[in-house]
Backbone as JSON Lines, residues from 0, in Angstrom:
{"i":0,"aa":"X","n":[-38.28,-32.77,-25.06],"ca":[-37.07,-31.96,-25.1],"c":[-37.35,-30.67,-25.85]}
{"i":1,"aa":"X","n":[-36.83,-29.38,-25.22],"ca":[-36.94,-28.27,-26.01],"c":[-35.46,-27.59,-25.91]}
{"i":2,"aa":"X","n":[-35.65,-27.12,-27.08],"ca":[-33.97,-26.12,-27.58],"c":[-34.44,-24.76,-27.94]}
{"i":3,"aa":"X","n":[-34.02,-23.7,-27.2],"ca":[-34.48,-22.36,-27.2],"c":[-33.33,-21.79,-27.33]}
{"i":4,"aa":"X","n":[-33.52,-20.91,-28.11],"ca":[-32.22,-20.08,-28.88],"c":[-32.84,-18.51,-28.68]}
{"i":5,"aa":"X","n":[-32.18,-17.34,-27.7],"ca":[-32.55,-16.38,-28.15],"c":[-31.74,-15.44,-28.86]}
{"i":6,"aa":"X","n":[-32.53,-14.2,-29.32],"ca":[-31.63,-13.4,-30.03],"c":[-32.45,-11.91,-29.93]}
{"i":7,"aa":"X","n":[-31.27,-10.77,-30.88],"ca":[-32.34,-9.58,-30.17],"c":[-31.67,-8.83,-29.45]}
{"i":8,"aa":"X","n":[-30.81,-9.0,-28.71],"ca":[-29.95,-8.27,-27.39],"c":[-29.45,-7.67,-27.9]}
{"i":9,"aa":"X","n":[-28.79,-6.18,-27.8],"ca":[-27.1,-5.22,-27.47],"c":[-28.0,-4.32,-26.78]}
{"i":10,"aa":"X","n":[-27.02,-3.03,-27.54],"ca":[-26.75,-1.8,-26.48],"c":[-27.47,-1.27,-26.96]}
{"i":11,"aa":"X","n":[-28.48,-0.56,-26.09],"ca":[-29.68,0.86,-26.52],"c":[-29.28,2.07,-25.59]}
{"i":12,"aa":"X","n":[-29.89,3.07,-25.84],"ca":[-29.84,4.31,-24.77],"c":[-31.11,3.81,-24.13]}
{"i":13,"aa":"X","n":[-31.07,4.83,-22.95],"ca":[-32.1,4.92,-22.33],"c":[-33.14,5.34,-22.93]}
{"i":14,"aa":"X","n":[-34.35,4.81,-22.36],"ca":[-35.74,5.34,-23.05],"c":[-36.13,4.94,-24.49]}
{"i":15,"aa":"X","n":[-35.06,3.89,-24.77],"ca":[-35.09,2.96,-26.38],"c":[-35.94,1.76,-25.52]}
{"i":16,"aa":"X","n":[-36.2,0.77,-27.39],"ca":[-37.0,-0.45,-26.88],"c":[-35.89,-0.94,-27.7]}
{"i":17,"aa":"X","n":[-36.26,-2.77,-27.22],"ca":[-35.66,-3.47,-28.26],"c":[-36.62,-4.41,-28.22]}
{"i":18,"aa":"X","n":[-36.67,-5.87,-29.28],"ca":[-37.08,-7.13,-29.17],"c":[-36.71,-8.12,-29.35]}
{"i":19,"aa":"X","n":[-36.81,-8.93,-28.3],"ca":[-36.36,-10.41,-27.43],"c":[-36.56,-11.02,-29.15]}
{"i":20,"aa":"X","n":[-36.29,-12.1,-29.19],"ca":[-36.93,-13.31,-29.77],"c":[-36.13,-14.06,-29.09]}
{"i":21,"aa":"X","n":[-37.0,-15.4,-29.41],"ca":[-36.47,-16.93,-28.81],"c":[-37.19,-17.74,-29.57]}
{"i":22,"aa":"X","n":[-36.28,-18.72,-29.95],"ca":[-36.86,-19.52,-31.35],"c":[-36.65,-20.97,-30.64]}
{"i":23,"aa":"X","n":[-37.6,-21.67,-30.44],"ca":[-37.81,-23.03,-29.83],"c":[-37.83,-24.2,-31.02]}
{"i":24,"aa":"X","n":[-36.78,-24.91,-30.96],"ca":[-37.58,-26.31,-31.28],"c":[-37.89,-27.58,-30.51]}
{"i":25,"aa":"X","n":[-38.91,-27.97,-31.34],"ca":[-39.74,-28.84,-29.99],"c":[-41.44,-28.77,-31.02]}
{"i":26,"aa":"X","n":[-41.8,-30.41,-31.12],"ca":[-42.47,-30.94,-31.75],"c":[-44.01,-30.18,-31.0]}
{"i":27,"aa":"X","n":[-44.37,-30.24,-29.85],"ca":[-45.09,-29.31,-29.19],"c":[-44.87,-28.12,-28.42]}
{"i":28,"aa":"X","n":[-44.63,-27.4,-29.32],"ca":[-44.82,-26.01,-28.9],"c":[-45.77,-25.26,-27.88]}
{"i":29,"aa":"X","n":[-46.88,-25.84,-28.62],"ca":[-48.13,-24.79,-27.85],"c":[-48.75,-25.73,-26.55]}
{"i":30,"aa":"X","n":[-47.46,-26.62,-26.23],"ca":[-47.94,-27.21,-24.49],"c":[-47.2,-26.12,-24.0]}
{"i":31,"aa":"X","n":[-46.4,-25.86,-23.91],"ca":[-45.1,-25.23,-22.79],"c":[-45.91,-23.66,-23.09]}
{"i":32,"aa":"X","n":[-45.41,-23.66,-21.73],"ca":[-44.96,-22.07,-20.9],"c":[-43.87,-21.59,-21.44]}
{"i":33,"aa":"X","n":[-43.96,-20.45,-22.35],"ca":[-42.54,-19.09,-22.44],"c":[-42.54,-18.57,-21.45]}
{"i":34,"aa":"X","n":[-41.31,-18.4,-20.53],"ca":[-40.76,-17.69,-19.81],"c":[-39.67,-16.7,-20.18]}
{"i":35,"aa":"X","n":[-39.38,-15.2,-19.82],"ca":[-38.1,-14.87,-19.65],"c":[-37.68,-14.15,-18.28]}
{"i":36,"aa":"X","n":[-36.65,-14.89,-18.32],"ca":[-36.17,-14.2,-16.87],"c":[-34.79,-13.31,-17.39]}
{"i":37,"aa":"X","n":[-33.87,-12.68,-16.19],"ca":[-32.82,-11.82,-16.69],"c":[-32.08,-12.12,-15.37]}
{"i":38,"aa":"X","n":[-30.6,-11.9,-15.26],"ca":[-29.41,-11.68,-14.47],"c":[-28.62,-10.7,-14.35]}
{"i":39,"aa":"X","n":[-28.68,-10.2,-13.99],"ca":[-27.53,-8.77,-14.12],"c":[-26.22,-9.77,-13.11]}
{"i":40,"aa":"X","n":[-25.26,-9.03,-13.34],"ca":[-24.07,-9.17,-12.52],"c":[-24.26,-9.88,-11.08]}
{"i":41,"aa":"X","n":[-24.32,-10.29,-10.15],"ca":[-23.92,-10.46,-8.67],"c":[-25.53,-10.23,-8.03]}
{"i":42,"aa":"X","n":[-26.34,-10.81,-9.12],"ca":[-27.63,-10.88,-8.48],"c":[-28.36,-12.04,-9.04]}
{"i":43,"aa":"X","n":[-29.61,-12.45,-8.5],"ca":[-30.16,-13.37,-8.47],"c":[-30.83,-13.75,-9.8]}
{"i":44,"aa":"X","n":[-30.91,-14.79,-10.67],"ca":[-31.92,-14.52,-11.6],"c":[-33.35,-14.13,-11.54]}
{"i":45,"aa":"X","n":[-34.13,-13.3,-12.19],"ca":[-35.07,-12.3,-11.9],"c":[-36.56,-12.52,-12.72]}
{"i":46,"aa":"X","n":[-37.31,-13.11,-12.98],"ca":[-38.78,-13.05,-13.33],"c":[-38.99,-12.28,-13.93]}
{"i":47,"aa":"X","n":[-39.32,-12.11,-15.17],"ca":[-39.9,-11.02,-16.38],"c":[-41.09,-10.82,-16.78]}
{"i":48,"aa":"X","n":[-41.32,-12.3,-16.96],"ca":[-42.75,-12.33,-17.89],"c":[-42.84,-13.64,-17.92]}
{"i":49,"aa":"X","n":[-44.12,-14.39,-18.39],"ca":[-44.62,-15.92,-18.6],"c":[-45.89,-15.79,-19.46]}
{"i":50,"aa":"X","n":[-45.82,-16.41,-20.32],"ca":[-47.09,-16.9,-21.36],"c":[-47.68,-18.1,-21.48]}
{"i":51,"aa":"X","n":[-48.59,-18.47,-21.21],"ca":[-49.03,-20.17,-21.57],"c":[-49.24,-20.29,-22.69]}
{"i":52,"aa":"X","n":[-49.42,-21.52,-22.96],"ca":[-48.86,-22.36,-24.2],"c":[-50.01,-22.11,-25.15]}
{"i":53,"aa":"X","n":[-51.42,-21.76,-24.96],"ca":[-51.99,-20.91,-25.95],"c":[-52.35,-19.15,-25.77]}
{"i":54,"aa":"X","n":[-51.6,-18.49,-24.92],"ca":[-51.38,-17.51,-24.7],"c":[-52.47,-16.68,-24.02]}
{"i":55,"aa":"X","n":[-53.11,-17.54,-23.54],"ca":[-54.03,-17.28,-22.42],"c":[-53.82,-16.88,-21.08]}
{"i":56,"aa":"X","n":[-52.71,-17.46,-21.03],"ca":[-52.56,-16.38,-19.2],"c":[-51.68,-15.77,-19.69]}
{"i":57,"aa":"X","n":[-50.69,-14.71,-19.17],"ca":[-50.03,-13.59,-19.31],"c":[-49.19,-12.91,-18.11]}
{"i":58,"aa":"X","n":[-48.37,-12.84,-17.47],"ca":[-47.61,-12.56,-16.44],"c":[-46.71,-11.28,-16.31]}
{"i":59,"aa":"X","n":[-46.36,-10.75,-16.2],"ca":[-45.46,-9.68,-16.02],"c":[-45.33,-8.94,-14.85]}
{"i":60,"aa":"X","n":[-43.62,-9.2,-14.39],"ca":[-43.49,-8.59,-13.1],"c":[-43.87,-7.06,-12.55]}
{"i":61,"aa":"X","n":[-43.93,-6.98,-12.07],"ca":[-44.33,-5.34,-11.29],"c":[-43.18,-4.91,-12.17]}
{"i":62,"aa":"X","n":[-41.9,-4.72,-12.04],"ca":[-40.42,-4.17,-12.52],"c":[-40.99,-3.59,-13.95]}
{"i":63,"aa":"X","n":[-41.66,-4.62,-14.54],"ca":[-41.72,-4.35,-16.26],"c":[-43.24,-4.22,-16.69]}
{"i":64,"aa":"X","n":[-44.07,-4.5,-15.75],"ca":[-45.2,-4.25,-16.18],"c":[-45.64,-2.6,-16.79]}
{"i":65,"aa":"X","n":[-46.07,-2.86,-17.75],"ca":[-46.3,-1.5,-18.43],"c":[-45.03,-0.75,-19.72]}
{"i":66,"aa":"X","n":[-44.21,-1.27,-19.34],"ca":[-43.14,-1.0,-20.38],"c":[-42.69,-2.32,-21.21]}
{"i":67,"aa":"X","n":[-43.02,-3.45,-20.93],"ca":[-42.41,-4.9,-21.8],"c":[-43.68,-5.79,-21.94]}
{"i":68,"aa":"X","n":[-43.92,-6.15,-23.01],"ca":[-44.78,-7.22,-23.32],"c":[-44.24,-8.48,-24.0]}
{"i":69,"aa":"X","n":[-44.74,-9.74,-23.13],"ca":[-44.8,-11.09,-23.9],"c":[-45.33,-11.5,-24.61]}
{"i":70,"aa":"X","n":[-45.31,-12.26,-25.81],"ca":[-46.13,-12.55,-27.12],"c":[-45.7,-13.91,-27.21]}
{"i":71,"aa":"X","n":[-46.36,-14.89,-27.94],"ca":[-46.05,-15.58,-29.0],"c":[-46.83,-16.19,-30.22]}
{"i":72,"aa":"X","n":[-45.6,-16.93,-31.36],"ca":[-46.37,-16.74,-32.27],"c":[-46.49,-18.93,-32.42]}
{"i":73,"aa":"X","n":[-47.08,-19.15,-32.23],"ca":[-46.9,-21.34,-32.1],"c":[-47.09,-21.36,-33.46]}
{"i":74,"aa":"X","n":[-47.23,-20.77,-34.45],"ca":[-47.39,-21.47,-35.96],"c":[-45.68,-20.94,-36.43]}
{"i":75,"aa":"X","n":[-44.73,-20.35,-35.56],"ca":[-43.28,-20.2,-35.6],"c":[-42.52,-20.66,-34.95]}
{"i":76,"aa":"X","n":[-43.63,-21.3,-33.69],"ca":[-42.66,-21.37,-32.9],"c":[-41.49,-21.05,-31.95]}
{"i":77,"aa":"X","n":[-42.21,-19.67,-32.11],"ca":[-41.49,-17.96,-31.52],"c":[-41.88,-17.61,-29.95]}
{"i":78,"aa":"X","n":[-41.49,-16.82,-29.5],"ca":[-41.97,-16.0,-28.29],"c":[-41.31,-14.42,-28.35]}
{"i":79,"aa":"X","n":[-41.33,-14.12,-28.12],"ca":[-40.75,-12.51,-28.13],"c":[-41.77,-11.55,-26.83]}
{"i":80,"aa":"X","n":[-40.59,-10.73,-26.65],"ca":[-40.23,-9.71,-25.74],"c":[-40.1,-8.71,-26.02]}
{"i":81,"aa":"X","n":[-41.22,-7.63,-26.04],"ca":[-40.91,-5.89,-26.74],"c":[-40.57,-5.37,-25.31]}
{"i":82,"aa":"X","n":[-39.59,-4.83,-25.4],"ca":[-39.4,-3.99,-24.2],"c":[-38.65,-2.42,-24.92]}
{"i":83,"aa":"X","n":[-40.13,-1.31,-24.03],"ca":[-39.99,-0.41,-24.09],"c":[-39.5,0.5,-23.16]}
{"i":84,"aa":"X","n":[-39.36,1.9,-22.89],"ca":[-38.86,2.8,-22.42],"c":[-37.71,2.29,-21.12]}
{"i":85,"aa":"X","n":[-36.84,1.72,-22.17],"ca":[-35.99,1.06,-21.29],"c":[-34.95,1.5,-20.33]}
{"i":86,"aa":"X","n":[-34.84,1.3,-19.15],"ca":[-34.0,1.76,-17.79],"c":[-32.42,1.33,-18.16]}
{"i":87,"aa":"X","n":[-31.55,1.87,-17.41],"ca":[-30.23,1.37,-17.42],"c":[-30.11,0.0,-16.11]}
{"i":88,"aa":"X","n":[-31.53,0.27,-15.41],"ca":[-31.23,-1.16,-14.62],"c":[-32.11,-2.06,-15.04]}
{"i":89,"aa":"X","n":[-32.06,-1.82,-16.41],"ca":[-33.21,-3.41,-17.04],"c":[-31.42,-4.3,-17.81]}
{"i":90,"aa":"X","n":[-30.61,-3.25,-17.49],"ca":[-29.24,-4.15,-18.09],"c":[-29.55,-5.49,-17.3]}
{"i":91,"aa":"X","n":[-29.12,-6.64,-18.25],"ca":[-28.72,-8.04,-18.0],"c":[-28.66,-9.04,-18.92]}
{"i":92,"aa":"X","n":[-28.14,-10.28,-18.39],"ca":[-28.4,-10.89,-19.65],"c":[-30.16,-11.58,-19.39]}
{"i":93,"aa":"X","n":[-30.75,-11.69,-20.85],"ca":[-31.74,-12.03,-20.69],"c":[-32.24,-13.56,-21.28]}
{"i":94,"aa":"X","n":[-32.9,-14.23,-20.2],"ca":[-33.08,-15.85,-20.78],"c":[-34.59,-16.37,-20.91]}
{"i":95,"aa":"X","n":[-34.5,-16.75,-21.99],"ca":[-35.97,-17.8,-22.78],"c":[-35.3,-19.58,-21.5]}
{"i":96,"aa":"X","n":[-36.88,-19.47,-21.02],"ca":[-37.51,-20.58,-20.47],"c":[-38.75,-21.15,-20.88]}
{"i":97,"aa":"X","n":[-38.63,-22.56,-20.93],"ca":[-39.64,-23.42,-21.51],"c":[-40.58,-24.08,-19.78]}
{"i":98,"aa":"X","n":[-41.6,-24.31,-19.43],"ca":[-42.0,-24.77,-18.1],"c":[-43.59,-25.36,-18.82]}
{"i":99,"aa":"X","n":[-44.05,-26.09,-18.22],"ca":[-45.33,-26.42,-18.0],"c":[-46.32,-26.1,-17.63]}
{"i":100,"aa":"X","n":[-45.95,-25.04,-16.24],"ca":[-47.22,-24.04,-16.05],"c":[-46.51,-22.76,-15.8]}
{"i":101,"aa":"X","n":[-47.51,-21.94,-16.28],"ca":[-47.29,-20.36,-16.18],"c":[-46.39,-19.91,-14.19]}
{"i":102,"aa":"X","n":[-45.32,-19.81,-13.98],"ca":[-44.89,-19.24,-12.92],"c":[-43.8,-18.65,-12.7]}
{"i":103,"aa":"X","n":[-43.18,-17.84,-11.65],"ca":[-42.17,-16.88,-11.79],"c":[-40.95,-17.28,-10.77]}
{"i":104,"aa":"X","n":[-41.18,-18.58,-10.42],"ca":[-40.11,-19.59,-10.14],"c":[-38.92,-20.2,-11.23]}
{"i":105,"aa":"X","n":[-38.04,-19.35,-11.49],"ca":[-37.12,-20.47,-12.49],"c":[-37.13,-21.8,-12.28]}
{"i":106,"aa":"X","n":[-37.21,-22.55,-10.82],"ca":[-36.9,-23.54,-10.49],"c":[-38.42,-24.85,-11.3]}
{"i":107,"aa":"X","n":[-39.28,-24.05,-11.58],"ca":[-40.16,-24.36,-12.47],"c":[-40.05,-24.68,-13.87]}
{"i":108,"aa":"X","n":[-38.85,-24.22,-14.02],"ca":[-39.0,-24.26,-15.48],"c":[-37.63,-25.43,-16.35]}
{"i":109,"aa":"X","n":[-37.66,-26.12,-17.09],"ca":[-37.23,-27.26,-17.12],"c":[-36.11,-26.83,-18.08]}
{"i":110,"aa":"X","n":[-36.23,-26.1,-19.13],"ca":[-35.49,-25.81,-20.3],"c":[-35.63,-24.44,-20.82]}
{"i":111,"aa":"X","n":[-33.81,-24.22,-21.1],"ca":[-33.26,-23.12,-20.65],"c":[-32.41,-22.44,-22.1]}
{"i":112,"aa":"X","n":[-32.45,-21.05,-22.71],"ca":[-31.2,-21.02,-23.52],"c":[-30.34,-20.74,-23.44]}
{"i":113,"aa":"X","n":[-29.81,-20.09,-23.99],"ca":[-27.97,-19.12,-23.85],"c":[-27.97,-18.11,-23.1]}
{"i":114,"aa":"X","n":[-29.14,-17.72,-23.4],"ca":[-29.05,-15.95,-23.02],"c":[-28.83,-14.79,-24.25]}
{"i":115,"aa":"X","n":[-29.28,-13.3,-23.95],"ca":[-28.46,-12.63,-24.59],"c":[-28.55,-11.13,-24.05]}
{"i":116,"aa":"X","n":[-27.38,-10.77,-24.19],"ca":[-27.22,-9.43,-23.45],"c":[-27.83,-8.12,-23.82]}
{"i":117,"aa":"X","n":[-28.59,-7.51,-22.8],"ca":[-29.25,-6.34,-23.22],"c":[-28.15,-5.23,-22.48]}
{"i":118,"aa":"X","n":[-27.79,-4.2,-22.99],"ca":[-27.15,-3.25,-22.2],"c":[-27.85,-1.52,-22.66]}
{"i":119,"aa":"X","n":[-28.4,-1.31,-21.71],"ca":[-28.94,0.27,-21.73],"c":[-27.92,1.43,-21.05]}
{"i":120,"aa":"X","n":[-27.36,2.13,-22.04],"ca":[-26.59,2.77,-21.67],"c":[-27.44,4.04,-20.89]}
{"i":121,"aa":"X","n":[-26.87,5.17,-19.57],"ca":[-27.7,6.4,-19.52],"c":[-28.07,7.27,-20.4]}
């Protein structure tokens, strides 16, 4: 069982960064896959990024590649999300996923948190 809590989200201007965190508990950490995916309004949930569980593979969608990086830290128990030169269509809410192997299928991924809202104003 894992419990992922993120935090980190509001409102930036454009061309600001912010950073994700997501704080997991869960006795093994450094098995699972960090995932984050995002939702905006009346669209599909969306693929961000994926890290394996000793941070050896590394994922990032075309959308964010080059402006957002995935990290984590397993002696915290952390994952985090720097996202830079940020768009007004990176608005959504954004969600920490726990999975087993590195992929950009939500349907992969077993455990899920709250969410939290990023909003980039123009």
């Amino acid at each position: 069982q894992v419990h992922l809590v993120e935090s980190g989200g509001g409102l930036v201007q454009a061309g600001g960064s912010l950073r994700l965190s997501c704080a997991a508990t869960t006795r093994a950490f450094n098995t699972y896959t960090l995932g984050w995916f995002r939702q905006a309004p009346g669209k599909e949930r969306e693929f961000v990024a994926a890290i394996s569980g000793r941070g050896g593979n590394i994922r990032h969608s075309e959308t964010v590649q080059g402006r957002f990086a995935i990290s984590r830290d397993n002696a915290k128990n952390m994952a985090y999300l720097q996202m830079n030169s940020l768009k007004p269509e990176d608005t959504a809410v954004y969600y920490c996923a726990a999975a087993g192997l590195v992929s950009s299928d939500p349907n992969r991924y077993d455990y899920w948190g709250q969410g939290t809202q990023v909003t980039v104003s123009p």
